[in-house]
Backbone as CSV, one residue per row, in Angstrom:
resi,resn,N_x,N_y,N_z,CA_x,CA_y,CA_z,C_x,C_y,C_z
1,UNK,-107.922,69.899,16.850,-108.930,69.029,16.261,-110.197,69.777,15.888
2,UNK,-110.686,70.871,16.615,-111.913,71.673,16.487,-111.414,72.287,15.250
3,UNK,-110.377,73.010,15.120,-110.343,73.932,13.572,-110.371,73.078,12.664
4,UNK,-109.328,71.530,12.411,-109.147,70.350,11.575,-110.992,70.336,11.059
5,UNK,-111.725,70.219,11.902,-113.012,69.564,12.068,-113.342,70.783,11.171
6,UNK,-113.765,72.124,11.511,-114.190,72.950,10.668,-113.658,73.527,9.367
7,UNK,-112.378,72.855,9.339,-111.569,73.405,7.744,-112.252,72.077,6.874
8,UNK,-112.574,71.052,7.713,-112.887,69.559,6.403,-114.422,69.578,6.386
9,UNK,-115.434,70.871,6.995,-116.713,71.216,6.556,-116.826,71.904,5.398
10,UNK,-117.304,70.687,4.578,-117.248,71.200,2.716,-118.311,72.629,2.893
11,UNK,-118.333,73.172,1.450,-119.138,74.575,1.466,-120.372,74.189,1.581
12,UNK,-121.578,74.908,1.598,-122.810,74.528,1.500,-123.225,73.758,0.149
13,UNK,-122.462,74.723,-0.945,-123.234,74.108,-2.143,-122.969,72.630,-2.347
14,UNK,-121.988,72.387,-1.670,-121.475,71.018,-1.752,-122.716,69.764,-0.629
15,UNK,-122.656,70.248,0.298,-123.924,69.603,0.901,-125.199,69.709,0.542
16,UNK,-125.554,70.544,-0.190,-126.731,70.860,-0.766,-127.136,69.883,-1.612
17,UNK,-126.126,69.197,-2.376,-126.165,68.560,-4.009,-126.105,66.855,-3.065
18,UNK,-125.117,66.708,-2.189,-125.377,65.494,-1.561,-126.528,65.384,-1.015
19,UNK,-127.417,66.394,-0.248,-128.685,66.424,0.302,-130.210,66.027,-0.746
20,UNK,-129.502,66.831,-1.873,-130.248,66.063,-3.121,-130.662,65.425,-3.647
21,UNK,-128.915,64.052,-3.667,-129.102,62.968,-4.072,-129.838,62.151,-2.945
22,UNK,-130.406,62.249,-2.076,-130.766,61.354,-0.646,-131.987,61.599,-0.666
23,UNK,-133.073,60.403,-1.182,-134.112,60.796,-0.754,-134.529,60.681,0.523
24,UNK,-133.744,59.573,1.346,-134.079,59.784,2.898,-134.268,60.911,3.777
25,UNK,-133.432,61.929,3.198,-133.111,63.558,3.788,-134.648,64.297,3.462
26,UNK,-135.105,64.048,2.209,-136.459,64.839,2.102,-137.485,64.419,2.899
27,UNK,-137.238,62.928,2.776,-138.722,62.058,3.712,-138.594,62.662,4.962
28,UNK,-137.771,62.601,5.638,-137.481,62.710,7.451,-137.910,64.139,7.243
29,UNK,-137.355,64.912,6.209,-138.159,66.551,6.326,-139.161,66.701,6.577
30,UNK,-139.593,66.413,5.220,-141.010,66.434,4.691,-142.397,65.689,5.790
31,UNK,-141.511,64.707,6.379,-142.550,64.438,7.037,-142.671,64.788,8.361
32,UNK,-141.457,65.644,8.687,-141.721,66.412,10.559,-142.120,67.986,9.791
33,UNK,-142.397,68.400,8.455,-142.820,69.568,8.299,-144.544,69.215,8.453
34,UNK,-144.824,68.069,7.607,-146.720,68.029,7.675,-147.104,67.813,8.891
35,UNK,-146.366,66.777,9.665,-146.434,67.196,11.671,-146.569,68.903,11.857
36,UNK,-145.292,69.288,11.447,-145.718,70.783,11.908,-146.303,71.353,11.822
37,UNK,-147.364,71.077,10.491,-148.290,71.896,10.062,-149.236,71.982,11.469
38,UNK,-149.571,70.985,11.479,-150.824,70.428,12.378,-150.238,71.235,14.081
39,UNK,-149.074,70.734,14.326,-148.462,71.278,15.706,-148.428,72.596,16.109
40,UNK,-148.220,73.569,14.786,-147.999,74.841,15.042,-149.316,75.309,14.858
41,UNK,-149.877,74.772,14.033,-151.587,75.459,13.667,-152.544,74.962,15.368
42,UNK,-151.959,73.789,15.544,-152.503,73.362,17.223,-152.562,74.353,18.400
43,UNK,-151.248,74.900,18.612,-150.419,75.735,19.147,-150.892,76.996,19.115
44,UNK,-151.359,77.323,17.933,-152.196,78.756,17.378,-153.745,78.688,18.145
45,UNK,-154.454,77.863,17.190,-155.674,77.949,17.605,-156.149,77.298,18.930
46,UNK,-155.959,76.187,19.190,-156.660,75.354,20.220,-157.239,76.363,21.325
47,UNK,-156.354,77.145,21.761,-156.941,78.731,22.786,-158.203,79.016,22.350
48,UNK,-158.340,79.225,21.128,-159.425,79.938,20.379,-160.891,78.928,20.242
49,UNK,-160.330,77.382,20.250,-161.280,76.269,19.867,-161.780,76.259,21.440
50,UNK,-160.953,76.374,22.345,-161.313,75.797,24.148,-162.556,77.546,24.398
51,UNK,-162.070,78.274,24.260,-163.067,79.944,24.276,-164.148,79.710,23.757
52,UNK,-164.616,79.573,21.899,-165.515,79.289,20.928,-166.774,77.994,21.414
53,UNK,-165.732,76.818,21.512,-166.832,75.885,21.856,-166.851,75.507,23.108
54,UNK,-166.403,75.946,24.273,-165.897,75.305,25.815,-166.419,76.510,26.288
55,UNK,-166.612,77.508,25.969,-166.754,78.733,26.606,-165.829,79.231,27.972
56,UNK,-164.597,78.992,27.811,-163.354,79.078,28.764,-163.202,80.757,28.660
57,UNK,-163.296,81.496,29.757,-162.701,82.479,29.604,-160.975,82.341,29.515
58,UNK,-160.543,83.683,29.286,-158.881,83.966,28.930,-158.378,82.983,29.922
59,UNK,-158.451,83.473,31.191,-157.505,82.805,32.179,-157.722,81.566,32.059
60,UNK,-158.908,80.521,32.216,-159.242,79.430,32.415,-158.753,78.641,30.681
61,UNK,-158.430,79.473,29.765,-157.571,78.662,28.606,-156.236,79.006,29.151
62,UNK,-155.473,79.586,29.562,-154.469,79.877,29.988,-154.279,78.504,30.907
63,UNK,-154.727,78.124,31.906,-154.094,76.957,32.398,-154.682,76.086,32.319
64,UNK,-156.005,75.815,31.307,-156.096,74.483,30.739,-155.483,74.132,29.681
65,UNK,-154.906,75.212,28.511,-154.398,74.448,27.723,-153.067,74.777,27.873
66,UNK,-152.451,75.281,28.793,-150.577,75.061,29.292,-150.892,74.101,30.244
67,UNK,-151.278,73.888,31.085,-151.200,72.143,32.007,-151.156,71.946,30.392
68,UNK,-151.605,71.145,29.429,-151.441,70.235,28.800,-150.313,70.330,27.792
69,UNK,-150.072,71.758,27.086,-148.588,71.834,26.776,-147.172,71.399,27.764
70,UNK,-147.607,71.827,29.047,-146.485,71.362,29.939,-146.720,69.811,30.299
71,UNK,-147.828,69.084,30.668,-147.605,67.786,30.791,-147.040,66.818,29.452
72,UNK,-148.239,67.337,28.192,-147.659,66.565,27.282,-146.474,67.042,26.737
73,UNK,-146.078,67.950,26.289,-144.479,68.085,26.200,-143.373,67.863,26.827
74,UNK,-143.394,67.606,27.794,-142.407,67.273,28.337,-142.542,65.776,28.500
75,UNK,-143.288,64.891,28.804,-143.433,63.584,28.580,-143.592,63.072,27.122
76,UNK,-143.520,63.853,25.891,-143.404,63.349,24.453,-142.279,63.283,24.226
77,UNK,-141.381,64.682,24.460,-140.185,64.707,24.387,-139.397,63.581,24.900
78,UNK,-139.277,63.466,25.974,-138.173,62.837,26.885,-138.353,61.306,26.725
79,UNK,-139.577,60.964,26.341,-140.278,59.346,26.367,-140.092,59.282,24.578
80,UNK,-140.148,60.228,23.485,-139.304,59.605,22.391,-138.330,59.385,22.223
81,UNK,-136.715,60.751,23.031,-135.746,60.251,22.690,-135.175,58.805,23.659
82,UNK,-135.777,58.611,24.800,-135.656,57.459,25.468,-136.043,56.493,24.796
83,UNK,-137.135,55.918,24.438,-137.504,54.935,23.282,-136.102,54.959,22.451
84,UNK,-135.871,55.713,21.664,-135.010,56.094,20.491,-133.781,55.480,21.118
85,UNK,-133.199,55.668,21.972,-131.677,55.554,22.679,-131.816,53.534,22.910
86,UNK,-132.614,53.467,23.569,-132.850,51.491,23.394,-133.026,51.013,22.003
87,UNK,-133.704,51.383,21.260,-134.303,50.611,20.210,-133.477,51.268,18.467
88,UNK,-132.768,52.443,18.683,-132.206,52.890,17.182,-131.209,52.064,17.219
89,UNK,-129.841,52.639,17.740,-128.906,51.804,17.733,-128.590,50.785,17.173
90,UNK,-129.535,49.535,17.141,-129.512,48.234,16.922,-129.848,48.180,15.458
91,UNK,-131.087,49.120,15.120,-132.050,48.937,13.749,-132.386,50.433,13.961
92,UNK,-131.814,51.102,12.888,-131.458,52.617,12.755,-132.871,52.488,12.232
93,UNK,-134.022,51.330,11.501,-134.997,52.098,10.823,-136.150,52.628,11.987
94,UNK,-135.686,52.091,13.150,-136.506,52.476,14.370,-136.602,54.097,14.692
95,UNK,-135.375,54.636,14.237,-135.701,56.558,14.189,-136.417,57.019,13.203
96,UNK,-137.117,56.278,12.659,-138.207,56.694,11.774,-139.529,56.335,11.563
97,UNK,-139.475,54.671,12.723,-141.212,54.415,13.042,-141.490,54.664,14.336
98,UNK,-140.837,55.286,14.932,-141.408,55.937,16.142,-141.877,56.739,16.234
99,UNK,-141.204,58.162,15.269,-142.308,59.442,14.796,-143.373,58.551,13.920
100,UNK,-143.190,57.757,12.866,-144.467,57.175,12.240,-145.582,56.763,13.530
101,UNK,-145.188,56.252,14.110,-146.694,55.696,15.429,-146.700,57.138,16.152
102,UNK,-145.515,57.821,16.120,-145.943,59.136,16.779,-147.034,60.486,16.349
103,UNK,-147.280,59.933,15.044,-147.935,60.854,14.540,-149.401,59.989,13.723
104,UNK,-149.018,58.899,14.115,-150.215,58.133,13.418,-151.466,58.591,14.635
105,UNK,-151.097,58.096,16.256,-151.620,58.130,17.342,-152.367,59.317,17.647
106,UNK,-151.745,60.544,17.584,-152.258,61.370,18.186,-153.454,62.144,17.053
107,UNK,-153.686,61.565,15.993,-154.959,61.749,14.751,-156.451,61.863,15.634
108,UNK,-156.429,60.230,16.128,-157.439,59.734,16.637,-157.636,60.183,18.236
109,UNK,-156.744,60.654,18.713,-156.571,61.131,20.442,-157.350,62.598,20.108
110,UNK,-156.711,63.099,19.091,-157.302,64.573,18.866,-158.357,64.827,18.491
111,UNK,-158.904,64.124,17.388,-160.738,64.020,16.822,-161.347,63.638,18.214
112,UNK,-160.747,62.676,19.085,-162.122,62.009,19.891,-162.194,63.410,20.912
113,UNK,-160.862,64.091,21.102,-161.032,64.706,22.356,-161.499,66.481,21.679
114,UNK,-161.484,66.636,20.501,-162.274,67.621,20.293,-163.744,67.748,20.513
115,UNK,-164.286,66.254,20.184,-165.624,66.225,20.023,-166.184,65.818,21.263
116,UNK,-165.228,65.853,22.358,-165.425,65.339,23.667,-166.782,66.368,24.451
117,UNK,-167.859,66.342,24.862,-168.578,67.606,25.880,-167.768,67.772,27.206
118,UNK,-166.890,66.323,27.829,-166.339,66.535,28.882,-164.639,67.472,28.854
119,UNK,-164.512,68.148,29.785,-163.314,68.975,29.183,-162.683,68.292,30.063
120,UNK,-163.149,67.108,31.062,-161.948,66.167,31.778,-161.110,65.406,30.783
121,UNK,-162.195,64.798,29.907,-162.180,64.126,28.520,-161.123,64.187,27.837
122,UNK,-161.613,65.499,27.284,-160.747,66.763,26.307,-159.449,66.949,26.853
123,UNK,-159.099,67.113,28.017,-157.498,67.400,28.635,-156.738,66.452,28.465
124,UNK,-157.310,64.579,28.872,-156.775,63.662,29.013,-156.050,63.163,27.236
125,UNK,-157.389,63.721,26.516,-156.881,63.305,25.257,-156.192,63.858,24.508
126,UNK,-156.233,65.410,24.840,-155.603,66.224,24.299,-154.077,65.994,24.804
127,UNK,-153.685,65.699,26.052,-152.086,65.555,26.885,-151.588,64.420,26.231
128,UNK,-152.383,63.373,26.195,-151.596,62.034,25.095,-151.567,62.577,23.682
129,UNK,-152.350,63.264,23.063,-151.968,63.658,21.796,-150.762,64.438,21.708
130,UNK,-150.978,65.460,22.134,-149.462,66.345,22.756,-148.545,65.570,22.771
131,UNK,-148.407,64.452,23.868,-147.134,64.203,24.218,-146.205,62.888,22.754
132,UNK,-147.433,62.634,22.038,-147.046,61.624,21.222,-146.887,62.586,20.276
133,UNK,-147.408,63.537,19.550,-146.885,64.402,18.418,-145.402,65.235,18.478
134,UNK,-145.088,65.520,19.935,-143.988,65.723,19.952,-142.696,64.981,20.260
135,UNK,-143.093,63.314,20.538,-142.305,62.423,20.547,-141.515,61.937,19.287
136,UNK,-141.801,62.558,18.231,-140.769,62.910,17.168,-139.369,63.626,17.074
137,UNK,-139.192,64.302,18.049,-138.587,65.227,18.048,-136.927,64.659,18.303
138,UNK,-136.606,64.079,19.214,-135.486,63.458,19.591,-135.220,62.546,18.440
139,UNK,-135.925,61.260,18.241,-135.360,60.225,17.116,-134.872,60.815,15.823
140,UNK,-135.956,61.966,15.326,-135.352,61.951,14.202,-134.373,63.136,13.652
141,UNK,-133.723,63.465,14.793,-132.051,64.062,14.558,-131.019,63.467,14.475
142,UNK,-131.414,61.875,14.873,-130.031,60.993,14.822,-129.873,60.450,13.137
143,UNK,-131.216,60.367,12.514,-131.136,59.593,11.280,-130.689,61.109,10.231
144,UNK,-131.206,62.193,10.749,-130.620,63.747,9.819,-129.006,63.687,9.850
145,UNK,-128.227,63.407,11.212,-127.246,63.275,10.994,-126.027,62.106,10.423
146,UNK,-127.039,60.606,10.512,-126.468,59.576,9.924,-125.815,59.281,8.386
147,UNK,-127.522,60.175,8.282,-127.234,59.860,6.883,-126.340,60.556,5.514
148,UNK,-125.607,61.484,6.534,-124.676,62.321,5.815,-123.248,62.256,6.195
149,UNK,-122.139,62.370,5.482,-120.611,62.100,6.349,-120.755,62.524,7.684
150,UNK,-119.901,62.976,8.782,-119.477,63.273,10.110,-119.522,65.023,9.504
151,UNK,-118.915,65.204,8.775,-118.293,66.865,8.500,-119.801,67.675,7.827
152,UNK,-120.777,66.640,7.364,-121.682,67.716,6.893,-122.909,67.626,7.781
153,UNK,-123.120,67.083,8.977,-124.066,66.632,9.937,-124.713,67.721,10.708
154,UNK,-123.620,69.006,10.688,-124.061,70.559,11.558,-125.276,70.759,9.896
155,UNK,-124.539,71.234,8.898,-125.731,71.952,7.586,-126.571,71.048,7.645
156,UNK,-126.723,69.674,7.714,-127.789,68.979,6.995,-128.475,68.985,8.049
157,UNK,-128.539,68.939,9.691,-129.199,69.232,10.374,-129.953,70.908,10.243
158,UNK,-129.633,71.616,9.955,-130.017,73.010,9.777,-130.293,73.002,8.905
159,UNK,-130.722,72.755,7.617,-131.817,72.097,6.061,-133.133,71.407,6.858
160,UNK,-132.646,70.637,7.755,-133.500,70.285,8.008,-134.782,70.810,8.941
161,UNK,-133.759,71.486,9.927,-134.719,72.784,10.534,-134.986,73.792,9.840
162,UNK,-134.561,74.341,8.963,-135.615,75.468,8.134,-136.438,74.998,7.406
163,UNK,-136.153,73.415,6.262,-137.380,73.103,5.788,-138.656,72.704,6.731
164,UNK,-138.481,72.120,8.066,-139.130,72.058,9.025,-140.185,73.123,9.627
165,UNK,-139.677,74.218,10.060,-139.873,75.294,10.400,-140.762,76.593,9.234
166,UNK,-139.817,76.711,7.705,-140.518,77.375,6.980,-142.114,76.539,6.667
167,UNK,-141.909,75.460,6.652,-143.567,74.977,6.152,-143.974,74.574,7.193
168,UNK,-143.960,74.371,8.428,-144.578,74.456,9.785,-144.978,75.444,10.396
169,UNK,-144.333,76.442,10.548,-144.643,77.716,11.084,-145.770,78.382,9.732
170,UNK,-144.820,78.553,8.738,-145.339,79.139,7.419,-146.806,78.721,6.987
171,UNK,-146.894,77.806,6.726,-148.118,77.108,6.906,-149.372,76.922,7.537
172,UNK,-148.883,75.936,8.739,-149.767,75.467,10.064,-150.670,76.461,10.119
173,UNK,-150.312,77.462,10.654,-151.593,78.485,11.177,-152.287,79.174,10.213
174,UNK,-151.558,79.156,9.265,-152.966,79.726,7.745,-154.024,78.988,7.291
175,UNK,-153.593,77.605,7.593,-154.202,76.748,6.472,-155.334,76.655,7.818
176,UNK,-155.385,76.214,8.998,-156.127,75.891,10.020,-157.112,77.066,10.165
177,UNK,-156.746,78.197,10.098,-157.509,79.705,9.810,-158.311,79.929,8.619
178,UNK,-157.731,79.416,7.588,-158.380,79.501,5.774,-159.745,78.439,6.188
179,UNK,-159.460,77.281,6.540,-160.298,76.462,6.375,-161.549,76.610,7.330
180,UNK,-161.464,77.480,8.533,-162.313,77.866,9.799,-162.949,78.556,9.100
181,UNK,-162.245,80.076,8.021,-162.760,80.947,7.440,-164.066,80.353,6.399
182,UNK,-163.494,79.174,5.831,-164.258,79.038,4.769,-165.737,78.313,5.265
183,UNK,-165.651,77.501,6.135,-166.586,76.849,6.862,-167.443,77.194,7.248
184,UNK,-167.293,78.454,7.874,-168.171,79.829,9.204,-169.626,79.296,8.664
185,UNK,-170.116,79.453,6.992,-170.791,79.451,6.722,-171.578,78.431,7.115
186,UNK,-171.139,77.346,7.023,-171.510,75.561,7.143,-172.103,75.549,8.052
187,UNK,-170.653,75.825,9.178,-170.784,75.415,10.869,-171.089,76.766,11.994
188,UNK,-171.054,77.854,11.436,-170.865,78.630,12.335,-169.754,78.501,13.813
189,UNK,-169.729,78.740,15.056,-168.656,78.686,15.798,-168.348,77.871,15.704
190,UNK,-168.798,76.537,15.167,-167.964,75.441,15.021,-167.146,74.849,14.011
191,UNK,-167.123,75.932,13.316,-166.112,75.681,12.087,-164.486,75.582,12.764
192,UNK,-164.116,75.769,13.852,-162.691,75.777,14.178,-162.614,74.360,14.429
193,UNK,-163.800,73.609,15.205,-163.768,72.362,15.443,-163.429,71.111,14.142
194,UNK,-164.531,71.632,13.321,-164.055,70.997,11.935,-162.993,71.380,11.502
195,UNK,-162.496,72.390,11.232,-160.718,73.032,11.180,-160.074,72.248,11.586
196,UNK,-159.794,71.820,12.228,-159.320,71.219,13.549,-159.207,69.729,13.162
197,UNK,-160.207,69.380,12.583,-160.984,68.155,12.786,-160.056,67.523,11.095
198,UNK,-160.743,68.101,9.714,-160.438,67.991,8.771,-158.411,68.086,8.622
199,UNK,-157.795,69.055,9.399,-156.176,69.002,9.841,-155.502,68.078,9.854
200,UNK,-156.048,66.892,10.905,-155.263,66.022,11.367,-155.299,64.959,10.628
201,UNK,-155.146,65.231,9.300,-155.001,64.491,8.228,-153.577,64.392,7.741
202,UNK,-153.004,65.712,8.321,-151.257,65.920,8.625,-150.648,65.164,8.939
203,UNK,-151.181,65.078,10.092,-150.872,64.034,10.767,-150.500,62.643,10.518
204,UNK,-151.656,62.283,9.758,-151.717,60.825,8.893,-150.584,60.726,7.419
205,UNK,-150.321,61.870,7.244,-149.962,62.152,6.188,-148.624,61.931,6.244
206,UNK,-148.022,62.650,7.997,-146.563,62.451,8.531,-146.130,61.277,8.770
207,UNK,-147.158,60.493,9.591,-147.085,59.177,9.396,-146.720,58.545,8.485
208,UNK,-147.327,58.633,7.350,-147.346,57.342,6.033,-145.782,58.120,5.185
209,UNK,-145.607,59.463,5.593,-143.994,59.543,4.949,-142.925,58.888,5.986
210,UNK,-143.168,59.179,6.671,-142.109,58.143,7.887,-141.786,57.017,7.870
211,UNK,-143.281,55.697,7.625,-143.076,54.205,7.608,-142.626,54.159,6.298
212,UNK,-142.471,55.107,4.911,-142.170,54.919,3.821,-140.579,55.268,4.189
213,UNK,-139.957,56.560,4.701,-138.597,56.412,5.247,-137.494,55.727,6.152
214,UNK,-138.243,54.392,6.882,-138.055,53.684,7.565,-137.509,52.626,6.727
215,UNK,-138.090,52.528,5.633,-137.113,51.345,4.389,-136.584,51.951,4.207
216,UNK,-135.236,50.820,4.508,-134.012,51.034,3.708,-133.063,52.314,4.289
217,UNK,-133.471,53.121,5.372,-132.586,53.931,6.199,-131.154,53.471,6.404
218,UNK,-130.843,51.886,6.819,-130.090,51.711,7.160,-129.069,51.513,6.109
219,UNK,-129.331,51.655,4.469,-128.446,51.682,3.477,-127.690,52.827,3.848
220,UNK,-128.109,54.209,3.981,-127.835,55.561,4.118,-126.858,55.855,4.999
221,UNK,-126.732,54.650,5.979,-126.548,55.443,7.515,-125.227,55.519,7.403
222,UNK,-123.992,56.132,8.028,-123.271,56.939,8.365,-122.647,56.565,9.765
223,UNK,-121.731,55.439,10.293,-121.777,54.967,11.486,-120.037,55.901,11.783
């Protein structure tokens, strides 16, 4: 059955052209890549934003901002695909407004807790932002693989992680750096804050492609 399974995996170019015709396949991309922007550029700088305006030496960013990668990641993760496992199933368009509130939420968690003076503040808001930006992550692999036969569900998942990845990684941390760069002048050390600040527009951005991919998912789906 395993070889059966891999002899009836059409070629790429053949999934490529079905991936095409689907605009659902670009939305669910497109919109965990403008998340990424923001996640990976997060990931980059925030060290640099907690040093600049917190005056944290090395070590003291070292386990203030991993406590909050380790609390909120691991509670974004595990608390989206749980959500996801009750509520898709029933109404498949639910793997696509859960990253939408997942990325709507953590906009406003992140502005308040940048501009926070308290860094008790700043941790608390920063760990719910965390954990809700990466609560995307689980739901929307079930709708990457729905929406394509059974046999093309391995490639179209992997389209979906490189378009993910090339403009998340590729991206995120330039654009968050370009815009600090350009600022210096404005704000001086606090141009990372506005960096930062002006970003999480990604965010909003991931959002409003998501609740737009949430119609009509369930035409697509693939049971």
């Amino acid at each position: 059955p395993v070889g059966a399974a891999v002899e009836g995996s059409p070629p790429f170019p053949v999934v490529a052209r079905r991936l095409a015709r689907t605009p659902r396949f670009w939305l669910l991309s497109f919109g965990a890549a403008s998340g990424s922007i923001m996640g990976y550029g997060l990931i980059f700088w925030l060290p640099s934003f907690f040093s600049r305006s917190h005056g944290l030496d090395l070590a003291e960013v070292g386990w203030f901002y991993g406590s909050i990668v380790l609390v909120g990641g691991i509670a974004g993760t595990w608390l989206g695909g749980w959500f996801a496992d009750r509520t898709g199933p029933g109404r498949p368009a639910f793997y696509a407004l859960i990253p939408a509130v997942s990325f709507l939420i953590p906009a406003p968690a992140f502005a308040i807790g940048v501009t926070a003076p308290s860094l008790i503040v700043a941790w608390l808001l920063f760990s719910l932002g965390q954990a809700l930006a990466l609560a995307w992550l689980g739901p929307v692999i079930a709708p990457v693989q729905h929406i394509v036969p059974p046999n093309m569900r391995a490639t179209a998942s992997a389209s979906f992680l490189f378009i993910n990845n090339l403009i998340g990684i590729g991206a995120g941390i330039y654009i968050l750096g370009f815009m600090s760069d350009t600022m210096k002048a404005a704000y001086g050390e606090e141009s990372l804050r506005w960096s930062i600040l002006y970003g999480l527009g990604f965010y909003l951005l991931s959002a409003a492609i998501y609740f737009v991919a949430s119609r009509r998912l369930e035409r697509d789906w693939h049971r």
